[in-house]
Predicted model as a PDB file, atoms N, CA, C, CB and O in Angstrom, pLDDT in the B-factor column:
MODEL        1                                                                  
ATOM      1  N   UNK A   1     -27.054 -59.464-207.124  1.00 68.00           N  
ATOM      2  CA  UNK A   1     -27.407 -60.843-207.364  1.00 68.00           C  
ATOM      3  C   UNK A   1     -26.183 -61.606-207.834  1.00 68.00           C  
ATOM      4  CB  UNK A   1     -28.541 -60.946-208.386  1.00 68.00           C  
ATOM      5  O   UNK A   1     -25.407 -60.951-208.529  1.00 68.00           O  
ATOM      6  N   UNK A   2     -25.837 -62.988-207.562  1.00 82.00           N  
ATOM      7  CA  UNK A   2     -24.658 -63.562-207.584  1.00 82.00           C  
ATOM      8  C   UNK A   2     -24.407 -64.285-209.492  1.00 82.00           C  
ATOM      9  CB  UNK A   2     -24.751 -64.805-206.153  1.00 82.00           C  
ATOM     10  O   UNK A   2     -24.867 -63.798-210.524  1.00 82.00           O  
ATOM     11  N   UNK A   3     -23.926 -64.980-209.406  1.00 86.00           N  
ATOM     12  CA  UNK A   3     -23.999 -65.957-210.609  1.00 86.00           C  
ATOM     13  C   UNK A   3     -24.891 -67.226-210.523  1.00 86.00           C  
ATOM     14  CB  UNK A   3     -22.620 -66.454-210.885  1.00 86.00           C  
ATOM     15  O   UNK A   3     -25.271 -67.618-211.626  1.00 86.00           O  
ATOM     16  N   UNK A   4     -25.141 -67.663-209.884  1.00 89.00           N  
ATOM     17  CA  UNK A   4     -26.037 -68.801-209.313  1.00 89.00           C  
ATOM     18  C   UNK A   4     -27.688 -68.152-209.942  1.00 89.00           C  
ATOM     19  CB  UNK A   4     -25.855 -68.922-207.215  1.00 89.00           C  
ATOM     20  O   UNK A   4     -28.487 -68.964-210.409  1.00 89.00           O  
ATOM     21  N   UNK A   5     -27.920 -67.166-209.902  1.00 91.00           N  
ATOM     22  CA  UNK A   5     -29.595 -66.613-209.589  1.00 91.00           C  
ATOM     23  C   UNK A   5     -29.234 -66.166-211.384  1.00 91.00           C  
ATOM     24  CB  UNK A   5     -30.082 -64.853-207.888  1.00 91.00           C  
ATOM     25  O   UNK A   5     -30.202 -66.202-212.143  1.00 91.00           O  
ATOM     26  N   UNK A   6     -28.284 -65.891-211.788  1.00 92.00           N  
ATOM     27  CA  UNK A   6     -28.094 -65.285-213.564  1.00 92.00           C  
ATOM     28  C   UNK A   6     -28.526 -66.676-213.651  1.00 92.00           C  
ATOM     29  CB  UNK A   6     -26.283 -64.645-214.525  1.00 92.00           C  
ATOM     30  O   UNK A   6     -29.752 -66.739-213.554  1.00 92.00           O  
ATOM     31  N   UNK A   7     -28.013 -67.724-213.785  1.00 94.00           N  
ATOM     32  CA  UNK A   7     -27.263 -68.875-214.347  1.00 94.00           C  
ATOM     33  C   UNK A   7     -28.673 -69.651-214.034  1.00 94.00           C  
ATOM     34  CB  UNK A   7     -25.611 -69.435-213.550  1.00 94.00           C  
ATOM     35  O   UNK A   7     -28.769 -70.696-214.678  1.00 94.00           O  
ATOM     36  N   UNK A   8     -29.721 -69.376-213.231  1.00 95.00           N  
ATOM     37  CA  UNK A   8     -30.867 -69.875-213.023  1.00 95.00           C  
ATOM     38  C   UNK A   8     -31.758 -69.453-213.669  1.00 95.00           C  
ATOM     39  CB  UNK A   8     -31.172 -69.846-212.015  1.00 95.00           C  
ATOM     40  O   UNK A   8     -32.442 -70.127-214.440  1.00 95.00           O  
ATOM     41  N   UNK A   9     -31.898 -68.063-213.405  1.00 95.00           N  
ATOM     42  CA  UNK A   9     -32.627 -67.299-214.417  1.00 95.00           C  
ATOM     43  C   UNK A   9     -32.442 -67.749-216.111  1.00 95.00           C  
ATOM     44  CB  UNK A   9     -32.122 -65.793-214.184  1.00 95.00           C  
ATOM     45  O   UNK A   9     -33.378 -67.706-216.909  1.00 95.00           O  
ATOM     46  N   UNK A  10     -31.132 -68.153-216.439  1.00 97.00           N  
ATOM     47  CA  UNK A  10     -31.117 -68.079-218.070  1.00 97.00           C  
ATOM     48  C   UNK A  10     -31.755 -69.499-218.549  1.00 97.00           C  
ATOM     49  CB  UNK A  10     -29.394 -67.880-218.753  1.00 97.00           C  
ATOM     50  O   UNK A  10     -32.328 -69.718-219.616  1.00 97.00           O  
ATOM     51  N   UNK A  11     -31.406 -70.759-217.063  1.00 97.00           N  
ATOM     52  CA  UNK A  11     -32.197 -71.710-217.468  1.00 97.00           C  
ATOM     53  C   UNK A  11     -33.755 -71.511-217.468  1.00 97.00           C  
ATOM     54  CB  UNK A  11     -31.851 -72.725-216.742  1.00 97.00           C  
ATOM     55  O   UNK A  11     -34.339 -71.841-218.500  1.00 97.00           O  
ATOM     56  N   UNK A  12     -34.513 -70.992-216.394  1.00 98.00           N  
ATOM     57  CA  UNK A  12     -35.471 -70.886-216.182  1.00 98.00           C  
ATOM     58  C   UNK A  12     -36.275 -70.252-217.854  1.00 98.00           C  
ATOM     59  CB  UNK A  12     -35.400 -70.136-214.853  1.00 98.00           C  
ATOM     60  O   UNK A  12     -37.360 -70.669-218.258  1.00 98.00           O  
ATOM     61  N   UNK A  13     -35.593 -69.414-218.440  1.00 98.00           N  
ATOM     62  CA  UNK A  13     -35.924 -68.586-219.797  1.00 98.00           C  
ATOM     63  C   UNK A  13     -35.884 -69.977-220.999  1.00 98.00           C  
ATOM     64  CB  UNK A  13     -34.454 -67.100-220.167  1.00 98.00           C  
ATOM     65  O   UNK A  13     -36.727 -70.537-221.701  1.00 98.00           O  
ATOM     66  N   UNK A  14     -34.855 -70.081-220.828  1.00 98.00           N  
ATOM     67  CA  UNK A  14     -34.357 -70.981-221.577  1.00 98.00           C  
ATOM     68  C   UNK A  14     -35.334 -72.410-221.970  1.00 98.00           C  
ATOM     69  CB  UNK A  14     -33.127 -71.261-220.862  1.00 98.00           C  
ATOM     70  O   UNK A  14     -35.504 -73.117-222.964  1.00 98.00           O  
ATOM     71  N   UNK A  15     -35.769 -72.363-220.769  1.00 98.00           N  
ATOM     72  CA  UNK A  15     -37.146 -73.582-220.846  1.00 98.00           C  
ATOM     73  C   UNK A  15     -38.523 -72.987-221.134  1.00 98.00           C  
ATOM     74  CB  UNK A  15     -37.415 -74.428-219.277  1.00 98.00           C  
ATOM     75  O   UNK A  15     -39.475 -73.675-221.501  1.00 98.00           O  
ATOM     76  N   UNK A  16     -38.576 -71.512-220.924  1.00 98.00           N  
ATOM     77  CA  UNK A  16     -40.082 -70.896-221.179  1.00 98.00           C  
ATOM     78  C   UNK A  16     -39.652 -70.881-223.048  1.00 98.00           C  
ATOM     79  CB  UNK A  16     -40.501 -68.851-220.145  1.00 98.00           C  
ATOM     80  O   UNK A  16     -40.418 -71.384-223.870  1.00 98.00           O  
ATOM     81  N   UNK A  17     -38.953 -70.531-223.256  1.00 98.00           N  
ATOM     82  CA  UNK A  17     -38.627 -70.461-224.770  1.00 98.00           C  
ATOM     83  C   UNK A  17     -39.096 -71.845-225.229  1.00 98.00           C  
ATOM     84  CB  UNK A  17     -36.949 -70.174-225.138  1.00 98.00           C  
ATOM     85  O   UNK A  17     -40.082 -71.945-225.960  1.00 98.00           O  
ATOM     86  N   UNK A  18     -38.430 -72.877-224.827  1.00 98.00           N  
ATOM     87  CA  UNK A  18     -39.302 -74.280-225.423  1.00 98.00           C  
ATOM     88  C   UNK A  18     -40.479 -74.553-225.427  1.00 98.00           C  
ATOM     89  CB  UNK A  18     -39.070 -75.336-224.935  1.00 98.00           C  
ATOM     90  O   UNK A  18     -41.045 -75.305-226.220  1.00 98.00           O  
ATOM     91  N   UNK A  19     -40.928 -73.986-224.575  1.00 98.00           N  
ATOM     92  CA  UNK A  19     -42.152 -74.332-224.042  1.00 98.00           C  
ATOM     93  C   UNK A  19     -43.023 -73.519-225.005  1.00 98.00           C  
ATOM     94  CB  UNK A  19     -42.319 -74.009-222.463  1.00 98.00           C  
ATOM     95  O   UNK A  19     -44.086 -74.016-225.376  1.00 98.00           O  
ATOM     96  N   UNK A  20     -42.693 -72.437-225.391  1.00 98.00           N  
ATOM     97  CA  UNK A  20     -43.540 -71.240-226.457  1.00 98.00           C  
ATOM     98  C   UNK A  20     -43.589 -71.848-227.651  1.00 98.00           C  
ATOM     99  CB  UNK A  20     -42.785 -69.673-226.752  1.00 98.00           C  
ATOM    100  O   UNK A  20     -44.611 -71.770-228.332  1.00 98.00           O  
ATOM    101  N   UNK A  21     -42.191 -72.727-228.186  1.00 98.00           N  
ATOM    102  CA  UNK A  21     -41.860 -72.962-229.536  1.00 98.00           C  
ATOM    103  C   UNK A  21     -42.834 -74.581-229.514  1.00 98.00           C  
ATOM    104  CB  UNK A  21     -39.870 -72.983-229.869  1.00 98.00           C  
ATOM    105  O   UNK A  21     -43.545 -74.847-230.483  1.00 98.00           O  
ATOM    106  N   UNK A  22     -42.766 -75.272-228.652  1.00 98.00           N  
ATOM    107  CA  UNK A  22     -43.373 -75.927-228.543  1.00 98.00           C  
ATOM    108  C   UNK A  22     -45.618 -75.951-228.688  1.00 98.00           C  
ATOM    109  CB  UNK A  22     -42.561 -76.092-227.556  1.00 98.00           C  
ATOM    110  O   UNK A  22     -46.490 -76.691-229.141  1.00 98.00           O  
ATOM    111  N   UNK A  23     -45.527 -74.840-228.080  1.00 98.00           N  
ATOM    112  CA  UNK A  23     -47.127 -74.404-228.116  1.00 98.00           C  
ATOM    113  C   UNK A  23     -46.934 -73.474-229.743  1.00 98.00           C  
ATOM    114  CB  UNK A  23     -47.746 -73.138-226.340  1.00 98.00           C  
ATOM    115  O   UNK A  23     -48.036 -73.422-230.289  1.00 98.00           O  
ATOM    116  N   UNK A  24     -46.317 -73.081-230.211  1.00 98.00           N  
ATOM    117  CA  UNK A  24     -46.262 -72.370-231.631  1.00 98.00           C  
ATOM    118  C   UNK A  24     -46.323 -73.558-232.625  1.00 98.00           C  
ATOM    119  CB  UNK A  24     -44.802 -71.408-231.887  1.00 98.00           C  
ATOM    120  O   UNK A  24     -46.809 -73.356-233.738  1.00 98.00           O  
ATOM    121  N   UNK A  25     -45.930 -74.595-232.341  1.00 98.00           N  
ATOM    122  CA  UNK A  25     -46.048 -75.728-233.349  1.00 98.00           C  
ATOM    123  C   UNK A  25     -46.818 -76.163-233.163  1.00 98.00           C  
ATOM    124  CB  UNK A  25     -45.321 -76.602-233.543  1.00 98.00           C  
ATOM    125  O   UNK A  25     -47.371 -76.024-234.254  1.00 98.00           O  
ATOM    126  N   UNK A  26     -47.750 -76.904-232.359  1.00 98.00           N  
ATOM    127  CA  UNK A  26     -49.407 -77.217-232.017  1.00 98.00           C  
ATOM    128  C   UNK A  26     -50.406 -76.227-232.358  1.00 98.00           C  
ATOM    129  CB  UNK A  26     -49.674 -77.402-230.499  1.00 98.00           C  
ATOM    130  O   UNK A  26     -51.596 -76.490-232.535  1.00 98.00           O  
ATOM    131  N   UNK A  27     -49.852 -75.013-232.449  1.00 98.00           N  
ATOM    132  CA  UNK A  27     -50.663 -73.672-232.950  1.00 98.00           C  
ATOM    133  C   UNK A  27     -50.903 -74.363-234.139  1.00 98.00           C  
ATOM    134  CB  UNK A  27     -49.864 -72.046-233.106  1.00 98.00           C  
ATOM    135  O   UNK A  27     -51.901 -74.983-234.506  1.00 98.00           O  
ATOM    136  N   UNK A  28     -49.532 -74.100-234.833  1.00 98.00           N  
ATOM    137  CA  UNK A  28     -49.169 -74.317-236.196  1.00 98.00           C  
ATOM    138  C   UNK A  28     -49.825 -75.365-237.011  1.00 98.00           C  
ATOM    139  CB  UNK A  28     -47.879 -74.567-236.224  1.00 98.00           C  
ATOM    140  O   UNK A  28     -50.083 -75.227-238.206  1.00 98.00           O  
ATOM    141  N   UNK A  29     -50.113 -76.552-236.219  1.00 98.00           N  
ATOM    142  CA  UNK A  29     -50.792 -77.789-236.888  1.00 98.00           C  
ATOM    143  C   UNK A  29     -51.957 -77.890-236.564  1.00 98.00           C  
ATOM    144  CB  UNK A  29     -50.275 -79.019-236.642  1.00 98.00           C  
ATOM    145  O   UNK A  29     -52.380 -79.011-236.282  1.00 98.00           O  
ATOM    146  N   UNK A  30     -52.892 -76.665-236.505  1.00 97.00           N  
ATOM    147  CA  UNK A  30     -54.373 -76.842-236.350  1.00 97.00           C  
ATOM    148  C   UNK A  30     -54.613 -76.136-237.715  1.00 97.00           C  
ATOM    149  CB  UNK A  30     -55.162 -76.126-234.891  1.00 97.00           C  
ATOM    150  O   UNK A  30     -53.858 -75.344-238.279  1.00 97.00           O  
ATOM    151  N   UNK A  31     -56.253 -76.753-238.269  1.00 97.00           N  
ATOM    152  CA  UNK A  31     -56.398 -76.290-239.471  1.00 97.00           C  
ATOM    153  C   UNK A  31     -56.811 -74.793-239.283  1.00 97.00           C  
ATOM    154  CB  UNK A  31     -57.355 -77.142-240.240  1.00 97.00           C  
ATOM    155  O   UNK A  31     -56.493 -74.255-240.343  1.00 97.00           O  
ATOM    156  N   UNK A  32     -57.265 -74.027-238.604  1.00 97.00           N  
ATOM    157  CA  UNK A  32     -57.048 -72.485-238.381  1.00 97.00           C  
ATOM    158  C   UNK A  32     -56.530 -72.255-236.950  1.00 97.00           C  
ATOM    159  CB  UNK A  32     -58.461 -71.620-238.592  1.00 97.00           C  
ATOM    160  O   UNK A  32     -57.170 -72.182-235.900  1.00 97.00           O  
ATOM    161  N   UNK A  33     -55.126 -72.152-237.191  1.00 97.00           N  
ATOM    162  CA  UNK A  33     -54.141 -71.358-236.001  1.00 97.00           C  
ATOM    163  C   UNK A  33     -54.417 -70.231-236.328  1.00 97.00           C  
ATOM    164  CB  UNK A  33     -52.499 -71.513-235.922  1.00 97.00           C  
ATOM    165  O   UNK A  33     -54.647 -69.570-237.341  1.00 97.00           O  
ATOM    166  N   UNK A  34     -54.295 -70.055-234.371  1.00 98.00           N  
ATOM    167  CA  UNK A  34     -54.931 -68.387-234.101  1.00 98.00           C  
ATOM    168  C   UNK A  34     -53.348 -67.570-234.071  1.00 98.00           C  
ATOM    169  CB  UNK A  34     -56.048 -68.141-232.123  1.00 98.00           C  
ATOM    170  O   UNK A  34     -52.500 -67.456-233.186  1.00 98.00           O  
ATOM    171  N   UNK A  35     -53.422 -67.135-235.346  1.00 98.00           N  
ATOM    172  CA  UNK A  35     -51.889 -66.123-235.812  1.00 98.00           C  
ATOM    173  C   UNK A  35     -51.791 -64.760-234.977  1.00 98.00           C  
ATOM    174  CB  UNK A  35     -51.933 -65.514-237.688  1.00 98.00           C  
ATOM    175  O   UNK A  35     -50.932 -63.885-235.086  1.00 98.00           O  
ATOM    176  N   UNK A  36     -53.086 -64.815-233.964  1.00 98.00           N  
ATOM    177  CA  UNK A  36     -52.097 -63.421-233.322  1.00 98.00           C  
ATOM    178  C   UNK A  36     -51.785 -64.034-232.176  1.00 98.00           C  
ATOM    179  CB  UNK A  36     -52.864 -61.754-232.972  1.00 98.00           C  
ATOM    180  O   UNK A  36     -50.821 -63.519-231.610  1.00 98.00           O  
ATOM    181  N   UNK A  37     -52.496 -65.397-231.374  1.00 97.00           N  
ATOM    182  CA  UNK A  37     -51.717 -66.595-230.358  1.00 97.00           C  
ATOM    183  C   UNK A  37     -50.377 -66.418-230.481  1.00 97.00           C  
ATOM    184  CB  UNK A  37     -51.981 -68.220-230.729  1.00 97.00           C  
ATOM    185  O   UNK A  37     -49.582 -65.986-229.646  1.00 97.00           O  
ATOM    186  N   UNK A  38     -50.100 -66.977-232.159  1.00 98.00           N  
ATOM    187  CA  UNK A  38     -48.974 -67.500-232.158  1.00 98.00           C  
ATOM    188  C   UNK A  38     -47.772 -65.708-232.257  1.00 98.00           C  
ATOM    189  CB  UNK A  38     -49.014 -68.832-233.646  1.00 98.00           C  
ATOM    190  O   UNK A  38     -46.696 -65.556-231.678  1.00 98.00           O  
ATOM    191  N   UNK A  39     -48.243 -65.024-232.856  1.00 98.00           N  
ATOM    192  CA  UNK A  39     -47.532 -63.846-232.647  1.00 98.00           C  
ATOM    193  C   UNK A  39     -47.194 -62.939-231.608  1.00 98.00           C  
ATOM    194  CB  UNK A  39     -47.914 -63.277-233.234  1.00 98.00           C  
ATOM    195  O   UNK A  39     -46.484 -61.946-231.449  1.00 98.00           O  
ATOM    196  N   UNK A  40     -48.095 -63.772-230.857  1.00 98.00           N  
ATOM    197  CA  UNK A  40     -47.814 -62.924-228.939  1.00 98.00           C  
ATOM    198  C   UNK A  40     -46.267 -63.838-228.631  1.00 98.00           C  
ATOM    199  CB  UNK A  40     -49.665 -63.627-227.101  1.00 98.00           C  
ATOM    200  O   UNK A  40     -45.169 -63.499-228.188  1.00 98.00           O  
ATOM    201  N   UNK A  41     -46.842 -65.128-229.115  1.00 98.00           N  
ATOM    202  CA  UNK A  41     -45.651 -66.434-228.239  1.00 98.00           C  
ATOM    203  C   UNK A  41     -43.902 -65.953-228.932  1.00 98.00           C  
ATOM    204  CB  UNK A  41     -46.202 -68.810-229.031  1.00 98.00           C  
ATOM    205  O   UNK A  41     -42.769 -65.955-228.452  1.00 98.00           O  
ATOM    206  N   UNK A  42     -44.415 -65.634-230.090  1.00 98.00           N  
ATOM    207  CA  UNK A  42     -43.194 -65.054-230.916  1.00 98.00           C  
ATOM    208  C   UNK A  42     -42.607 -63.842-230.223  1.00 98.00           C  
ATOM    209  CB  UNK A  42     -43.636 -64.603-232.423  1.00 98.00           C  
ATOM    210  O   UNK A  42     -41.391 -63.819-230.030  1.00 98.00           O  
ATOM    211  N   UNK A  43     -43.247 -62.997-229.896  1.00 98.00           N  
ATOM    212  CA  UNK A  43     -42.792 -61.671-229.342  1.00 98.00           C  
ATOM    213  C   UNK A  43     -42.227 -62.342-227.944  1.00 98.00           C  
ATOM    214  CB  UNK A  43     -44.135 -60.367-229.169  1.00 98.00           C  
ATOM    215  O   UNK A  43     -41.007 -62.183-227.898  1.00 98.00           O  
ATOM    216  N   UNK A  44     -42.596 -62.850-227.105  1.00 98.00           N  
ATOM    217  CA  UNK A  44     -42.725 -63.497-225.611  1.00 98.00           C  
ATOM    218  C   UNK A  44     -41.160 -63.694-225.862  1.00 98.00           C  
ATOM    219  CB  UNK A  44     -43.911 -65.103-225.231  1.00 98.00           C  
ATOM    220  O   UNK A  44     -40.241 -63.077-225.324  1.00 98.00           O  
ATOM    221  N   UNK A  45     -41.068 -65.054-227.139  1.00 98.00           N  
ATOM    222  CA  UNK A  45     -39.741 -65.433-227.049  1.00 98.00           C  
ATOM    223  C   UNK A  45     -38.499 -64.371-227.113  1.00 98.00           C  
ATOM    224  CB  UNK A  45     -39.618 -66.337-228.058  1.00 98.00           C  
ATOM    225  O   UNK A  45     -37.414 -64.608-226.583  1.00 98.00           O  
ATOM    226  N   UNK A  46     -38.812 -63.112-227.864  1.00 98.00           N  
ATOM    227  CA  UNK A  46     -37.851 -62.451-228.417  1.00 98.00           C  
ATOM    228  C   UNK A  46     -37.394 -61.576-226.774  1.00 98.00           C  
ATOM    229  CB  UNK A  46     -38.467 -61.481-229.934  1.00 98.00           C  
ATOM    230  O   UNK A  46     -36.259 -61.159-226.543  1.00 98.00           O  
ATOM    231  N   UNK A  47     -38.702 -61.445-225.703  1.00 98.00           N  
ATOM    232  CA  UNK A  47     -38.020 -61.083-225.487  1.00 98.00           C  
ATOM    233  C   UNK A  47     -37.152 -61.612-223.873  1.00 98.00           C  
ATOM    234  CB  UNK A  47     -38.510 -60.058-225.844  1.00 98.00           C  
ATOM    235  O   UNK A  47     -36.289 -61.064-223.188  1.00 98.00           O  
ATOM    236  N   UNK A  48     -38.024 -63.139-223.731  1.00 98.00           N  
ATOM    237  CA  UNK A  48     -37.076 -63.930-223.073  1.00 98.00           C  
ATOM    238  C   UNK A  48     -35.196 -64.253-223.623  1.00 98.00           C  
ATOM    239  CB  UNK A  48     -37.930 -65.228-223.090  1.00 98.00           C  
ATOM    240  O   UNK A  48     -34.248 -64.589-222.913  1.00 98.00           O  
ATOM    241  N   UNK A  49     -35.229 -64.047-224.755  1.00 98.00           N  
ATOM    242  CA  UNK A  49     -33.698 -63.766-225.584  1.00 98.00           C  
ATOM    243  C   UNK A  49     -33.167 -62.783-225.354  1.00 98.00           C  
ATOM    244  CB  UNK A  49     -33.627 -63.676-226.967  1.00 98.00           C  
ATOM    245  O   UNK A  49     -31.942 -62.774-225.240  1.00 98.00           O  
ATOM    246  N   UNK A  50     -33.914 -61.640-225.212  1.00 98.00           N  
ATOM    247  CA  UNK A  50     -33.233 -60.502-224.606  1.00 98.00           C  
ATOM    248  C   UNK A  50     -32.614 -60.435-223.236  1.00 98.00           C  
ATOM    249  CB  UNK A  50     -34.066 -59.567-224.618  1.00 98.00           C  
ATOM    250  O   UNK A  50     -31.490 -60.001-222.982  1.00 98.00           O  
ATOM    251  N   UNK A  51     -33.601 -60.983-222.279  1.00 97.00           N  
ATOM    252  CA  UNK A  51     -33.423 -61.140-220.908  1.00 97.00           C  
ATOM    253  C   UNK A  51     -32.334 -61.923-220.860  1.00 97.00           C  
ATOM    254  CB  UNK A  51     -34.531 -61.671-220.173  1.00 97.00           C  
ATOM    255  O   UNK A  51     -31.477 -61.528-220.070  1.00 97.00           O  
ATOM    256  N   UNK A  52     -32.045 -63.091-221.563  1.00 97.00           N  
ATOM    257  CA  UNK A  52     -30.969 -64.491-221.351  1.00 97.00           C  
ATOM    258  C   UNK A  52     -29.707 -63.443-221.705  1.00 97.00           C  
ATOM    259  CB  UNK A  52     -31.199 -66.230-222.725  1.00 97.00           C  
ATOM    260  O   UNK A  52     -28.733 -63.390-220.954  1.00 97.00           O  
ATOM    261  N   UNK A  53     -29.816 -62.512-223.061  1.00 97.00           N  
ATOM    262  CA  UNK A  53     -28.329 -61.680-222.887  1.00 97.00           C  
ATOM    263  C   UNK A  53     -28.229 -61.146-221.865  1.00 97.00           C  
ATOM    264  CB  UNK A  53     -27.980 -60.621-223.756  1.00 97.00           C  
ATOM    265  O   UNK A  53     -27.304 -61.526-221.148  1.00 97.00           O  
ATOM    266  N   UNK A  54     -29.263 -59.882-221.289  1.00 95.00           N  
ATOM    267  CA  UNK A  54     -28.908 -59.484-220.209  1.00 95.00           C  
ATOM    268  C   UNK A  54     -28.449 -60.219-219.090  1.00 95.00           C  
ATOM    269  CB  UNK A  54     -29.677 -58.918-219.943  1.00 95.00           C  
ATOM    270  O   UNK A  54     -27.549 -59.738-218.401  1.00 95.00           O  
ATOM    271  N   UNK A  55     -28.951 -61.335-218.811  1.00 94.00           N  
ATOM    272  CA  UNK A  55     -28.535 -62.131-217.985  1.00 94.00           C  
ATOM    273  C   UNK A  55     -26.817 -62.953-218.058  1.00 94.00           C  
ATOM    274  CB  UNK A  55     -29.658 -62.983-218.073  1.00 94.00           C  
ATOM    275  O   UNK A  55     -26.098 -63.280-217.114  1.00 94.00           O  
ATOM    276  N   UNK A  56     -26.639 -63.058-219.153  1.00 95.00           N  
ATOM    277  CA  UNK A  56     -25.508 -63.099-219.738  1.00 95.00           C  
ATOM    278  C   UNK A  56     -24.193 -61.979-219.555  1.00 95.00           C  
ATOM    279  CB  UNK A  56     -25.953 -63.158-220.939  1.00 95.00           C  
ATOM    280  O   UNK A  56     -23.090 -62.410-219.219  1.00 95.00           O  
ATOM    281  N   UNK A  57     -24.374 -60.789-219.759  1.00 94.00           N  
ATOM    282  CA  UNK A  57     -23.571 -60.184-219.636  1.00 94.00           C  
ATOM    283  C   UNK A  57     -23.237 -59.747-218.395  1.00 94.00           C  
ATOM    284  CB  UNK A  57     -23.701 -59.520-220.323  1.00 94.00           C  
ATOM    285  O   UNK A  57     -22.152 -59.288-218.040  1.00 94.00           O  
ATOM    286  N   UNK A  58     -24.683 -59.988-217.452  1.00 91.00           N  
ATOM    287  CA  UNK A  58     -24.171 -60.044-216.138  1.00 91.00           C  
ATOM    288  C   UNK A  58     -22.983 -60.906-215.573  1.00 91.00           C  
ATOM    289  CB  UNK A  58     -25.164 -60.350-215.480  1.00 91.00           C  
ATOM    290  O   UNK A  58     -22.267 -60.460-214.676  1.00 91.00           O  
ATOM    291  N   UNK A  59     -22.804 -62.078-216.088  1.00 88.00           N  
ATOM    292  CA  UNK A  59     -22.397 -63.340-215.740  1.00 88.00           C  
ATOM    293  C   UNK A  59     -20.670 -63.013-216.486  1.00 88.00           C  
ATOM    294  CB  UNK A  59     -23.581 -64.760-216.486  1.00 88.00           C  
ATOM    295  O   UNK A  59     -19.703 -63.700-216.159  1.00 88.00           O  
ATOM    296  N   UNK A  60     -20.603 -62.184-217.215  1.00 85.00           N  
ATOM    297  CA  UNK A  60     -19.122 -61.742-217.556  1.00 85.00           C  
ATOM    298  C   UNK A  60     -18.524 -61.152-216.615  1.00 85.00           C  
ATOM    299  CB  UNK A  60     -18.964 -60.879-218.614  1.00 85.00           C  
ATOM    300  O   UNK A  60     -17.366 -60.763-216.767  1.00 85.00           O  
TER     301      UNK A  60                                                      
ENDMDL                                                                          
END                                                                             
């Protein structure tokens, strides 16, 4: 796979990550947020961060 498809991929992550942190704060401001919702979205992110390094070190 080239640099173009990394460099897409890390955006593509890069926006699911907002998009989680974004739904974790609407979680967050209901008077009972569902804390294992929001603890899936947490894990999700950690490991779209993982993927963006891997994707990263490809790109070295």
């Amino acid at each position: 796979m080239g640099k173009k498809h990394h460099k897409k991929a890390i955006d593509s992550l890069t926006q699911r990550i907002q998009e989680h942190q974004e739904k974790i704060r609407l979680e967050s401001e209901k008077d009972l947020p569902d804390e294992g919702l929001i603890k899936h979205w947490e894990k999700e992110i950690r490991a779209f961060e993982k993927a963006i390094q891997q994707a990263r070190k490809r790109l070295e």
